[in-house]
N, C-alpha and C positions, 0 to 999 in steps of 0.2 A: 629710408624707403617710404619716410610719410610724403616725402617732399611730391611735388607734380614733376616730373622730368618728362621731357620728350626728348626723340631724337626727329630731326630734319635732314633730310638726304633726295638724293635721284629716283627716281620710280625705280632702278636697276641694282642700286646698291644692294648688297650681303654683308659686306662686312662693315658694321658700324660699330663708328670708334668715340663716338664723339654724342652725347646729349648735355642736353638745357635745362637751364630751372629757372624762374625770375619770382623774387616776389619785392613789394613795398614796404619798406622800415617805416615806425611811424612818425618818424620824422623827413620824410617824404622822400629816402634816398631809393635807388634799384640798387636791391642784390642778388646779381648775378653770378648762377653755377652754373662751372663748365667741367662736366664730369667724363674723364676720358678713361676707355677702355684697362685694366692695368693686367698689359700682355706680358710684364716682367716677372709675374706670378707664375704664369705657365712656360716662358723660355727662358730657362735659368744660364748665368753665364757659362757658355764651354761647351754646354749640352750640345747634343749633334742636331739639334732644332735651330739650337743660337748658331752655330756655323754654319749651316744651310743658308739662313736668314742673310746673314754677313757676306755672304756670299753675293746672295742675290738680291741685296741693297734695298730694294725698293717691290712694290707692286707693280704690275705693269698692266694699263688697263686698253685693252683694245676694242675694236669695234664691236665685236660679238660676246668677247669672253674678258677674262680678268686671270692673266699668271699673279696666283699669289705669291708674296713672300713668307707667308706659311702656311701651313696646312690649312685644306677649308674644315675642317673638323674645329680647330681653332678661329679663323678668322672669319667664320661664316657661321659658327658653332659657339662654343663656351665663352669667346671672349667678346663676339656681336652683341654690340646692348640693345637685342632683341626685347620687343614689349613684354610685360609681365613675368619677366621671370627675374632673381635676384645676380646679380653682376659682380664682381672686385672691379674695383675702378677707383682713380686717381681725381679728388676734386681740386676744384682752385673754385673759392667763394669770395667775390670783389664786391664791396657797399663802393656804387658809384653814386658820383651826384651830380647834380640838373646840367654841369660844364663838363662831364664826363672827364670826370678827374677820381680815379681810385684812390678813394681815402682812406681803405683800411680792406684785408684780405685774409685768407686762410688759406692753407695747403695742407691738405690730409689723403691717408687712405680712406676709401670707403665703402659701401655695399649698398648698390642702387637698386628699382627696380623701376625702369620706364613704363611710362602711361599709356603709351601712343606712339607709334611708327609712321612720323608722315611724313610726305614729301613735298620737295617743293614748289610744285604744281597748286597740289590742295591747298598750303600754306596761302600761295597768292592769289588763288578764285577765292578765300576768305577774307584775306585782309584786301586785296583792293577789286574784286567784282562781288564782294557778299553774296556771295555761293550759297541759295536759301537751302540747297539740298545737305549740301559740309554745312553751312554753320550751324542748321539742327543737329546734326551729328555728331559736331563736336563743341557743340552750345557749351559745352564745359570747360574749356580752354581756353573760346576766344577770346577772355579778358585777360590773358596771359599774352597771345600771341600780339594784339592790342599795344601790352606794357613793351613788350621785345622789339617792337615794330618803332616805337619812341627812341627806346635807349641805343636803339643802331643808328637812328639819323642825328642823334644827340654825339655817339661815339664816330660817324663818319663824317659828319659837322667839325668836328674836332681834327681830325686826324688831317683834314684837307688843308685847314685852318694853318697846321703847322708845317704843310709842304708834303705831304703823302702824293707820292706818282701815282696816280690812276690809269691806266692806261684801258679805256675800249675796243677791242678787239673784234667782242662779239665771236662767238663758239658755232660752230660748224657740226651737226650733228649729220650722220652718213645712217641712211635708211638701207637694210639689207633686208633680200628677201628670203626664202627656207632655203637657198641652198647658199648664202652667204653671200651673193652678190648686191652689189649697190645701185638700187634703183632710185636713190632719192638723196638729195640732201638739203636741210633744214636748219636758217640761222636761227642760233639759240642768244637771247640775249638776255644779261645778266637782270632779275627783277628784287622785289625788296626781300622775299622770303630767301634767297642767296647771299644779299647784303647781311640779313640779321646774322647767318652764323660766319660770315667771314668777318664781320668786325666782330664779334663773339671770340672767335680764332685767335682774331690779332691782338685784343686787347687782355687775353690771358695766355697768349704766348711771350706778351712786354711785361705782366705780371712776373711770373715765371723768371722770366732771364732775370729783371732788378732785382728782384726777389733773393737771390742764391748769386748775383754778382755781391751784395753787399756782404753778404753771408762769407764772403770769400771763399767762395766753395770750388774746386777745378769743377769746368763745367765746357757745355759745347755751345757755341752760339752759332745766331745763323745773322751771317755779317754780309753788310753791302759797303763797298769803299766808293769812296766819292771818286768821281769820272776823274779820264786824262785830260787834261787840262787841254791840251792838243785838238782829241777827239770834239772835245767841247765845243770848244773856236774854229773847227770847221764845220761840224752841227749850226752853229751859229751864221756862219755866213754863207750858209746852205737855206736856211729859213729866210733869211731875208729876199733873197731871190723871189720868194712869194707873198713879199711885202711884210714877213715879224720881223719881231727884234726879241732877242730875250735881254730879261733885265741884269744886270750886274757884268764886272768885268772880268778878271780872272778866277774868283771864287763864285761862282753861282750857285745856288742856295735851290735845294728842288722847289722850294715855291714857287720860283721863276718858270723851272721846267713846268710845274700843273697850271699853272697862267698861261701860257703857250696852247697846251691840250685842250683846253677851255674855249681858247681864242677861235681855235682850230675845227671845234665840235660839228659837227655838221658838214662842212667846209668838201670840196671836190679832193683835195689836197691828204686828208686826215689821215687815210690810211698811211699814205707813203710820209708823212711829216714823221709818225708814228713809229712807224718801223725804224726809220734812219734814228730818229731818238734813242729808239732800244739799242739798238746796234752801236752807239756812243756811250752806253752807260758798261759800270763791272758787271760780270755774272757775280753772282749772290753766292757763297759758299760757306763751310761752317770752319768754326774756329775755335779755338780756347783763349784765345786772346778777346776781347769784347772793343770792338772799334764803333758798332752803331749799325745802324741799317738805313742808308741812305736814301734807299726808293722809297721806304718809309718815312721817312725822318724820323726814326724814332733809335732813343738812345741805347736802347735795350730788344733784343729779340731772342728768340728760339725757337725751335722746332719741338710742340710739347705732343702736342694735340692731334697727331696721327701713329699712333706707334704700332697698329695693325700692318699698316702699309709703307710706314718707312721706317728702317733700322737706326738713324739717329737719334729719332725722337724715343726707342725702346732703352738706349743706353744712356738715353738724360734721364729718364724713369727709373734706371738702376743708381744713376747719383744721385739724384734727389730723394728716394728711398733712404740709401746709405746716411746721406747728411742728415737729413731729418731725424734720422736713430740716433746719431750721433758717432757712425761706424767710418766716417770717412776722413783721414786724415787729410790737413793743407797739403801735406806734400804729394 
């Protein structure tokens, strides 16, 4: 609780599952904390909260309102890492270094108590329009947000480097008026204070899986298998029609595919090049076997770091619990 934690989210959000910590080792690495809500405390397995939950899989968040998957007492309530008050929550603390490479990590219980509730709005009129009204406001911070603002292009530098699909979409936000109708809609594009906690996300959800893969712990991962080979090779001669080529022949390596979205950026074509891509690649689903996570390139994944709102990530939280006591047998 000495630590500075913030959380960063939407103007709309309640239930928050997820905050931040960063500070400087003196030998010049970032350690970064990603302290996630610990909902396993309050839905115990079997209880008729956990079956409800199980039930209903997921959060569902729609234009006006938000179906929880659990109670908002809980997920708007005791388990929301609401400012100033003391939290149970699950850390993963990563010392990375300047090639964002985690060289050394922790995984514990813990008891937070965050700084600052703020969203991602204010986040970016600070870090990239120096907002003189936020950055007196939260003149206390900003050499935090600063440090987090580095280690994400350091960590998304990386991540691209080894073939991460990116794909821009760009978000579609629907304006309603008091009695629920849709008088507006407004594209929402992704900026850097959304970047810091999704590489934040990713790079302590790869913690996590490697973590408790080597541990040989049964565990649940969240796995993408490499494209049909088929799908691929007509993907392939679909692009060429508008003058690409992807590189490689029957093994394509995502690198090749984010070389392609690169090429394409801007381009009259992107959207639709875009989509037919998606629609060539697996849907991503979870597993106890660990195959990799393709659209990422990355060897290792999980689902850790929302367990308010999705019921996978509450029953990796009851394993990793158990392992780490020591309560969980191989078999």
């Amino acid at each position: 609780r000495n630590l500075r934690i913030i959380t960063i989210d939407g103007e709309d959000a309640k239930d928050l599952d997820d905050a931040v910590s960063i500070e400087m080792t003196p030998e010049g690495y970032y350690k970064l904390g990603v302290h996630i809500a610990d909902v396993s405390n309050y839905v115990t397995e079997d209880s008729p909260l956990d079956k409800e939950a199980y039930i209903r899989g997921t959060s569902v968040y729609l234009l006006d309102r938000v179906i929880p998957m659990l109670p908002k007492k809980l997920s708007n309530g005791i388990c929301s890492l609401n400012p100033g008050v003391d939290r149970l929550t699950f850390s993963v603390v990563m010392t990375i270094n300047s090639a964002g490479n985690v060289i050394s990590h922790e995984i514990f219980e813990s008891i937070i108590r965050t700084s600052e509730r703020m969203t991602y709005t204010n986040v970016y009129k600070i870090l990239a329009e120096n907002d003189p009204e936020l950055s007196e406001k939260y003149a206390y911070i900003i050499d935090n947000f600063k440090t987090m603002e580095k280690l994400a292009i350091i960590l998304r530098k990386k991540r691209m480097a080894r073939g991460s699909i990116d794909f821009d979409f760009g978000e579609a936000k629907i304006i309603l008026d008091n009695d629920g109708k849709p008088i507006d809609i407004i594209k929402k594009n992704s900026t850097i204070s959304e970047k810091i906690i999704e590489e934040f996300m990713i790079v302590c959800n790869e913690t996590v899986a490697e973590h408790f893969y080597w541990m040989e712990t049964p565990f649940v991962y969240r796995v993408h298998d490499e494209p049909d080979k088929e799908k691929l090779l007509n993907f392939s001669k679909f692009v060429r029609i508008f003058g690409y080529r992807i590189k490689g022949s029957s093994d394509i390596h995502p690198n090749a595919l984010q070389s392609l979205i690169e090429d394409i950026k801007g381009k009259k074509e992107e959207r639709l090049i875009n989509t037919m891509l998606l629609r060539s690649l697996q849907k991503a689903q979870y597993s106890d076997q660990n195959i990799g996570h393709f659209g990422l390139a990355s060897k290792y994944y999980s689902h850790f770091t929302s367990p308010i709102r999705r019921y996978p990530d509450l029953l990796i939280h009851r394993i990793m619990k158990q392992a780490i006591k020591g309560e969980l047998s191989k078999d």
